[in-house]
N, C-alpha and C positions, 0 to 999 in steps of 0.2 A: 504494500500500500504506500502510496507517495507520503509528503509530509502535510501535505494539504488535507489526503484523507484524514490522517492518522491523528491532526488535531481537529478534524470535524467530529471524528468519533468519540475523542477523549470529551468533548466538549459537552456533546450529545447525552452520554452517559452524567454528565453534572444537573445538565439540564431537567434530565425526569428526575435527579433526586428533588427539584425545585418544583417542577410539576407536583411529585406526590406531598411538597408541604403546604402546596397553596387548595391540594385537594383537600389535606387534614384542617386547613382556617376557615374553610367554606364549610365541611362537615359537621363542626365543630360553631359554626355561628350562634345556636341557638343553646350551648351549653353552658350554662352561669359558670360566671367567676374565670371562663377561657380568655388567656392571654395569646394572640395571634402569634405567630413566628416569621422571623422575614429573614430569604436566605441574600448570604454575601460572596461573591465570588474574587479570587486572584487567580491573575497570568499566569501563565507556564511558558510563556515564551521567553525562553531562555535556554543559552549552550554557554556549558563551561569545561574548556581543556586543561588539564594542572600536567595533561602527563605523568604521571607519577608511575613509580616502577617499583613500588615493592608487593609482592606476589600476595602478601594480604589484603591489600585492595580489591584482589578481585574476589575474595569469598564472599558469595551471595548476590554480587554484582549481576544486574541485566542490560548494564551496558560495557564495551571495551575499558580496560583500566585506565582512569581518568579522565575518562570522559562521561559527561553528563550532560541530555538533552530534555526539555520539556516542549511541551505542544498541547496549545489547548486554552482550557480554564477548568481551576475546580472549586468546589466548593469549600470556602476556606470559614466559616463558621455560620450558624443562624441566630439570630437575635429574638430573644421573648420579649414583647413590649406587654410592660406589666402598669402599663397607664390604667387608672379606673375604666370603668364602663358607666353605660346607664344603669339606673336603680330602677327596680320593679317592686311592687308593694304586693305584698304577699298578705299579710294580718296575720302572721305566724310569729310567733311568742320566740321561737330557738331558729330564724334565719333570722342573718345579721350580714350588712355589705360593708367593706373596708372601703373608706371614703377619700384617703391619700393613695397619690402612687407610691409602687414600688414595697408596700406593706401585705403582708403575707402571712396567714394565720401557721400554725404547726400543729403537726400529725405527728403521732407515734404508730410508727406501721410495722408490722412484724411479718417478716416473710423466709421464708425455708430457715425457720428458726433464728432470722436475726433482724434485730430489731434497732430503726433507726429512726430518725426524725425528719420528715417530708414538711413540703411549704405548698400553698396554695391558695389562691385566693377565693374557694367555692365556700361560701359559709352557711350550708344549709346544715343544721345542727337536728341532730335526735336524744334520744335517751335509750341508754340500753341495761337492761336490769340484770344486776352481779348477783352473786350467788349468796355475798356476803349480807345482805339486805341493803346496798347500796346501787344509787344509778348512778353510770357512766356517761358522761357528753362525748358522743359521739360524733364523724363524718356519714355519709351515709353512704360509705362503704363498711362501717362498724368499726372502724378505729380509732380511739381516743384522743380526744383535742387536748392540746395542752397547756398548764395555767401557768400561772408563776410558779406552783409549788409540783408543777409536774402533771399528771392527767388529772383530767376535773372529773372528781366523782362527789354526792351526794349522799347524805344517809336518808332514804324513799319515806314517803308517810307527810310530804310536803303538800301543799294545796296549791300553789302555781309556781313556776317560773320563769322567769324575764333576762334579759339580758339588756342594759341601758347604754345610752352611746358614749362611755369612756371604757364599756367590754367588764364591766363589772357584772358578774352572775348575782343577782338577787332571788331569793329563795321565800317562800312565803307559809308561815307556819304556824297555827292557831291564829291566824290573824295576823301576826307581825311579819314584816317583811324586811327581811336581814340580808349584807352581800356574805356570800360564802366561796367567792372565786373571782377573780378577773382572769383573762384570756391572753395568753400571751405571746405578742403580734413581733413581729421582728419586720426591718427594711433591709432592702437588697440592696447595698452600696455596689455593689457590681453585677448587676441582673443577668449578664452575659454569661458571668462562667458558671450560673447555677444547671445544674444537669438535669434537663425533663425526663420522667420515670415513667410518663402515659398515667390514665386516668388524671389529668389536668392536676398534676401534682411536678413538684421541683425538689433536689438534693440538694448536701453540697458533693461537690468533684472530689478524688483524689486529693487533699491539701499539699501535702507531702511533695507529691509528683511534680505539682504546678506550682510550689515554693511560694504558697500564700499561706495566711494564718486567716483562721475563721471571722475573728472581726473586720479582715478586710471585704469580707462578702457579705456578713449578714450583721446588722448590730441590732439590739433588743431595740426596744420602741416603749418612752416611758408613759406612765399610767395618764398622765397630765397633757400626753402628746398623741393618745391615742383616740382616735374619731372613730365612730360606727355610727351605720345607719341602722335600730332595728327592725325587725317585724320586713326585712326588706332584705333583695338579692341582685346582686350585681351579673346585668346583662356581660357575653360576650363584649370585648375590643375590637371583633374582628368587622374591618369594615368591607361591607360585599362588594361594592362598584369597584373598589382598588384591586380587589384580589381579584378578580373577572379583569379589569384591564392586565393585572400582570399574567393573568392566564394566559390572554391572549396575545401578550409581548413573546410568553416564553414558548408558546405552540410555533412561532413564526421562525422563533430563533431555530426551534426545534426543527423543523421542517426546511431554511436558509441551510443549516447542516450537514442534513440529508440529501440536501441537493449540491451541496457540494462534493459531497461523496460520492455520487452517481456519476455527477461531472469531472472529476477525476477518474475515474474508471473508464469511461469513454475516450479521454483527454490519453489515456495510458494504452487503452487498445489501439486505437491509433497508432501511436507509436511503435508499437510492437508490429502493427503490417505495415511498415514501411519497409521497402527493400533497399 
């Protein structure tokens, strides 16, 4: 394949990963608390000769020692934009919408035995009843939201509860109504490097690897700084028209590609029947 193919193809192949994330912002429109994704692409056009000649350079090499070509574009990361949405009013006592950007409730999620803390901005809340005679605040996947002192549970036998907009849990018992929890919200100073898990939930990365410390990603959110909206839930970010025109940006690209692939191929037969 020429080199004109061979970066149509590279290019093509970055393409549908962008295609299938603007197919997940459109699917994903109508799911509270969804922060859209938008992907970023770098050049590979680049050739670098160093010549080098010690025979350890070529282990695992796929190109001649020393030499290195790229062709193309790829996708060099995606962005979560964790901007608010619209609010929707529900009349529901345990949904509650984070009202700043970039602020993000916390999950304790346990999965093949291990257990970490997930971010998200979906605040539709349940109750789920323990064994000890206590309820649980839940996501409504069934896993424990987290307070200041750790998951928020209840001793049952309560007659309401609420949640007011600085995220303090109020409890209501023989008539008096007492907080017995606040919610504890953290901001993403770096929304970028946080790692989406699916089910509209975020991580942090590797710390270690990527030579950050967790306060540089995520800092707590104090009580006095914390906004909620209750009884209400915050629409999708994802805006339709824009991801429809970038759909139809990258089907173009996608298909400019393809046809330069085909045009090289022809461009190359050619040449080979020439006598």
């Amino acid at each position: 394949m020429s080199r004109i193919g061979i970066q149509a193809a590279v290019t093509m192949g970055q393409l549908q990963n962008k295609l299938d994330l603007i197919g997940n912002n459109l699917s994903n429109a109508s799911t509270n608390g969804y922060k859209s994704r938008e992907a970023n692409f770098s050049s590979l056009l680049f050739q670098q000769i160093d010549n080098l000649s010690d025979p350890a350079n070529a282990e695992g090499r796929l190109t001649p020692d020393g030499l290195r070509i790229g062709s193309g574009a790829v996708l060099g990361h995606t962005n979560a934009d964790l901007s608010a949405g619209s609010l929707q009013e529900t009349g529901r006592g345990l949904d509650v919408a984070l009202l700043n950007d970039n602020h993000l409730f916390q999950v304790q999620v346990t999965e093949n035995g291990v257990t970490e803390t997930r971010f998200t901005r979906a605040g539709s809340f349940y109750l789920n009843p323990q064994e000890n005679g206590e309820v649980m605040l839940t996501n409504q996947d069934g896993y424990p939201v987290i307070g200041e002192n750790g998951p928020l549970s209840f001793v049952d036998g309560f007659e309401d509860i609420s949640i007011t907009g600085n995220g303090v849990i109020e409890v209501t018992r023989n008539g008096n109504k007492q907080a017995e929890g606040r919610l504890a919200v953290v901001e993403a100073v770096r929304p970028r490097v946080l790692e989406p898990t699916g089910n509209n939930s975020f991580r942090l990365p590797d710390l270690d690897a990527m030579n950050y410390q967790e306060g540089e990603i995520i800092q707590a959110v104090a009580g006095n700084e914390l906004q909620v909206k209750d009884s209400a839930l915050e629409s999708s970010n994802v805006d339709t028209a824009k991801q429809m025109s970038d759909l139809l940006l990258t089907q173009r690209s996608y298909q400019f590609n393809a046809r330069s692939i085909s045009m090289s191929d022809q461009m190359m037969g050619l040449v080979n029947q020439l006598r």
